[in-house]
Legacy VTK file of the C-alpha trace (Angstrom):
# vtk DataFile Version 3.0
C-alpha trace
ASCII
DATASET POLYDATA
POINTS 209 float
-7.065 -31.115 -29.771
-6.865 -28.320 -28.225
-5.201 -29.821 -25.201
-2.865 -31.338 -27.191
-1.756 -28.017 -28.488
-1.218 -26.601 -24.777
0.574 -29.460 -23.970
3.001 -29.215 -27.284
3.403 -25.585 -26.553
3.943 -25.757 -23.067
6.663 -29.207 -23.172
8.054 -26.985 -25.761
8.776 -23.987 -23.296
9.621 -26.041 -20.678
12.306 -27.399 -22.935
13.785 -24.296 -24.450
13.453 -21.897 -22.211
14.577 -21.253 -18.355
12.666 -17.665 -17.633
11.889 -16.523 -13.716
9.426 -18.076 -11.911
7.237 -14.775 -11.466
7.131 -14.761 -15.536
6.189 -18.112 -16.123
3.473 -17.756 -13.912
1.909 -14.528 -14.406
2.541 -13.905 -18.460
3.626 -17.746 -19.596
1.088 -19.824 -17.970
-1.885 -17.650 -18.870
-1.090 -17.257 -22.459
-0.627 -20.884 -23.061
-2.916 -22.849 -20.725
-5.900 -20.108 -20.453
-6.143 -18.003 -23.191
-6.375 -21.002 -25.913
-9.574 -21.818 -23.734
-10.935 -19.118 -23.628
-10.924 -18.944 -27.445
-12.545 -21.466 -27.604
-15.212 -20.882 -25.180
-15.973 -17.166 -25.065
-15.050 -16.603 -29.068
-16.240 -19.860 -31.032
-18.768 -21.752 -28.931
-20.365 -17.775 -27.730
-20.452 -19.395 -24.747
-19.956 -17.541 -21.265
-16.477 -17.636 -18.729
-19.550 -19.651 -16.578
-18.904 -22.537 -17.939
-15.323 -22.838 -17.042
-16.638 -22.602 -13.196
-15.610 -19.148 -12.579
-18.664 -17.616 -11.055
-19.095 -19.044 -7.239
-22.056 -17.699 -5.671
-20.737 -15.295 -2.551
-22.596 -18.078 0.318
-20.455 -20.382 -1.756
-17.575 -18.501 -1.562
-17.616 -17.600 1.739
-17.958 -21.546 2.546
-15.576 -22.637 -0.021
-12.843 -20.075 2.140
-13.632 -21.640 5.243
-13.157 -25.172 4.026
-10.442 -23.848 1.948
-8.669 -22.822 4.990
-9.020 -25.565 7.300
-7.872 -28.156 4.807
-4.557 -25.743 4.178
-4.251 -26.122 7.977
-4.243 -29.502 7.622
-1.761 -29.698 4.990
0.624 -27.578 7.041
0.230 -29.785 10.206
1.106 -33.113 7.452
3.865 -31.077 6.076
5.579 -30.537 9.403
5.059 -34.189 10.285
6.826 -35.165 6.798
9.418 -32.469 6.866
10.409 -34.225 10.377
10.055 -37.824 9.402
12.503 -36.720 6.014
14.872 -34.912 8.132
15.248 -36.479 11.428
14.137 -32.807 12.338
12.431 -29.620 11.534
14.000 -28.246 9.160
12.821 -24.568 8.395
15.751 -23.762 5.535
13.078 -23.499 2.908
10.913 -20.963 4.884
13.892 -18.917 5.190
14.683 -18.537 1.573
10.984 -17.890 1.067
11.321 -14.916 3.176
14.854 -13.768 0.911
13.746 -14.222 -2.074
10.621 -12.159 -2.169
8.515 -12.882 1.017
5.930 -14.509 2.465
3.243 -12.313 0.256
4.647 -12.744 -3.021
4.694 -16.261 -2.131
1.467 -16.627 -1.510
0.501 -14.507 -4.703
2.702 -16.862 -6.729
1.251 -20.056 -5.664
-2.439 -18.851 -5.638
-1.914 -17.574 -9.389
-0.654 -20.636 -10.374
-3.508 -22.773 -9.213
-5.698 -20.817 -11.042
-4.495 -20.819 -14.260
-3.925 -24.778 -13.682
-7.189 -25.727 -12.093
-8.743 -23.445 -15.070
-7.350 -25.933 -17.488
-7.371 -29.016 -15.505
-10.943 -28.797 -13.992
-12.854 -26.008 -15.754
-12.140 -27.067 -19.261
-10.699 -30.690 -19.375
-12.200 -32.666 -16.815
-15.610 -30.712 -17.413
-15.385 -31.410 -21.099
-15.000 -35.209 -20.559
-17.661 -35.388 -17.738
-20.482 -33.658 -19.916
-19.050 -35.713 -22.675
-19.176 -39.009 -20.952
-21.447 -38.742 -18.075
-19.068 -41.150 -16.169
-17.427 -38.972 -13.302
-14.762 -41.517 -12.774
-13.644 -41.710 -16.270
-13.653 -38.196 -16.726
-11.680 -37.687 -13.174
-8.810 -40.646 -14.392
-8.671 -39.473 -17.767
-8.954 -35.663 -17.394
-6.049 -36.291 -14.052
-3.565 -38.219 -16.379
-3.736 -35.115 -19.022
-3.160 -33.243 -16.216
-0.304 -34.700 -14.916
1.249 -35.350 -18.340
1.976 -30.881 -18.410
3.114 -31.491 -14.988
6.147 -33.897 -16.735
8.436 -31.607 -18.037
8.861 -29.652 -15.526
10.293 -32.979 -13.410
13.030 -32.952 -15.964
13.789 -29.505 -16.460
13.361 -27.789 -13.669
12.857 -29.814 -10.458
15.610 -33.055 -11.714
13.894 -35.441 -9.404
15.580 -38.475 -8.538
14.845 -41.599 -5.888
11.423 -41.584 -4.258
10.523 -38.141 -5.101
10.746 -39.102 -8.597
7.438 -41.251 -7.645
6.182 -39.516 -4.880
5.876 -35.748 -6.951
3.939 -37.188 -9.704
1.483 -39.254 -7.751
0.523 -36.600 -5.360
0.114 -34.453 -8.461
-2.220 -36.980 -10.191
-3.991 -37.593 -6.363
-4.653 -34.057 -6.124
-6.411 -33.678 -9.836
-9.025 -36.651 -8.563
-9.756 -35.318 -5.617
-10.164 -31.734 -7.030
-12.307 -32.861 -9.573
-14.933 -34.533 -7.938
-14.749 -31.206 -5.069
-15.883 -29.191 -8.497
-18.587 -31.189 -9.560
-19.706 -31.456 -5.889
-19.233 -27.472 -5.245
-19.453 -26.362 -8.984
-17.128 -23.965 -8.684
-13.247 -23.713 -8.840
-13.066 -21.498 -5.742
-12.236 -24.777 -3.327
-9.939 -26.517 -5.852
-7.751 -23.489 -6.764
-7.670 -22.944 -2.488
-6.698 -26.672 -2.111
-4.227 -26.633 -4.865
-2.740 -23.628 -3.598
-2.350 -24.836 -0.073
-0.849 -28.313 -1.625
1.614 -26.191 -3.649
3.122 -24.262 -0.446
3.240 -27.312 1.519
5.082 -29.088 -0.743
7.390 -26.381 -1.431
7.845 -25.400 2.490
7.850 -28.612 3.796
8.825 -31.490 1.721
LINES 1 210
209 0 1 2 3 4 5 6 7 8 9 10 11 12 13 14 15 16 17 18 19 20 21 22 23 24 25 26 27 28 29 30 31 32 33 34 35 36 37 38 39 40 41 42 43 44 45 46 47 48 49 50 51 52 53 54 55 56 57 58 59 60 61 62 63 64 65 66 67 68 69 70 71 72 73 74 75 76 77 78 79 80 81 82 83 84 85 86 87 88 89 90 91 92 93 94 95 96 97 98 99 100 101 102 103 104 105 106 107 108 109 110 111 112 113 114 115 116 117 118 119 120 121 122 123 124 125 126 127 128 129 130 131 132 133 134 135 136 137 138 139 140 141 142 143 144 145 146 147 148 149 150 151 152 153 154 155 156 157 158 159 160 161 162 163 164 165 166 167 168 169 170 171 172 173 174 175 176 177 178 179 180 181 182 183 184 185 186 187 188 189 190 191 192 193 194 195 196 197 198 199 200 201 202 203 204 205 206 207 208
């Protein structure tokens, strides 16, 4: 249910309203795909933020950076290989509005922020609620990825207006993505690696592809 209500709320947004990224990401996001949860968690249940995945132990985190970083190195090395395959050459035009329209920092920021608030709903609370509700990882990983990539549809329409093979290619990387980073939480137990992964997936799709 309540999932269902983010996802009304958000498709609902999407829909009606065309707001800068910077808001949608650090006011929209949080109030509809976090703050429900924690409600729900924290308020009703009087459970702690713990069970969401939030509290990485620091030899964990210092791994989870490492590991973190050499997989965004490898997604930068796949992105250049794409972005040259797509384009017959490198084509840099995206890393140069980067740099205009805010910088290579704010970037950053942007994209980290946003896999946090995502992998908070998409790991910490769904796929975690169907795992411990199911005991079947896979099921839970499928099932908890498809809700996942359903909040990821409106924007396709709205703002991104996909067409030809991206119109394939952008949601099953999405839905790819969600597997993977659900079975790195249950192995690490943390959302540290995931939110690091997604964010490195996020620039390298927007940089590159």
């Amino acid at each position: 249910m309540v999932w269902f209500l983010i996802f009304l709320a958000w498709s609902f947004y999407r829909a009606n309203f065309f707001l800068p990224e910077a808001i949608d990401e650090f006011l929209v996001k949080p109030l509809i795909f976090v703050l429900p949860i924690v409600y729900v968690v924290v308020i009703r249940e009087k459970k702690k933020l713990s069970e969401l995945g939030l509290t990485p132990k620091p030899k964990d985190f210092i791994l989870d950076l490492f590991i973190g970083t050499v997989i965004g190195i490898i997604f930068a090395l796949e992105g250049l290989v794409a972005n040259y395959l797509k384009n017959g050459q490198y084509s840099f035009g995206p890393i140069l509005a980067v740099k205009a329209g805010g910088g290579v920092a704010f970037f950053l920021l942007i994209n980290l922020i946003t896999s946090v608030w995502e992998e908070i709903l998409g790991r910490g609370y769904i796929y975690n609620r169907l795992y411990k509700a199911t005991k079947n990882q896979f099921w839970a990983a499928f099932t908890g990825s498809y809700m996942f990539l359903l909040l990821h549809i409106p924007i396709i329409f709205t703002r991104l207006h996909l067409r030809g093979s991206s119109l394939l290619i952008y949601p099953v990387s999405v839905f790819l993505l969600s597997i993977a980073n659900s079975y790195i939480f249950s192995l690490r137990g943390s959302l540290t690696l995931p939110i690091l992964i997604h964010t490195f997936w996020n620039m390298t799709v927007a940089l590159f592809l």
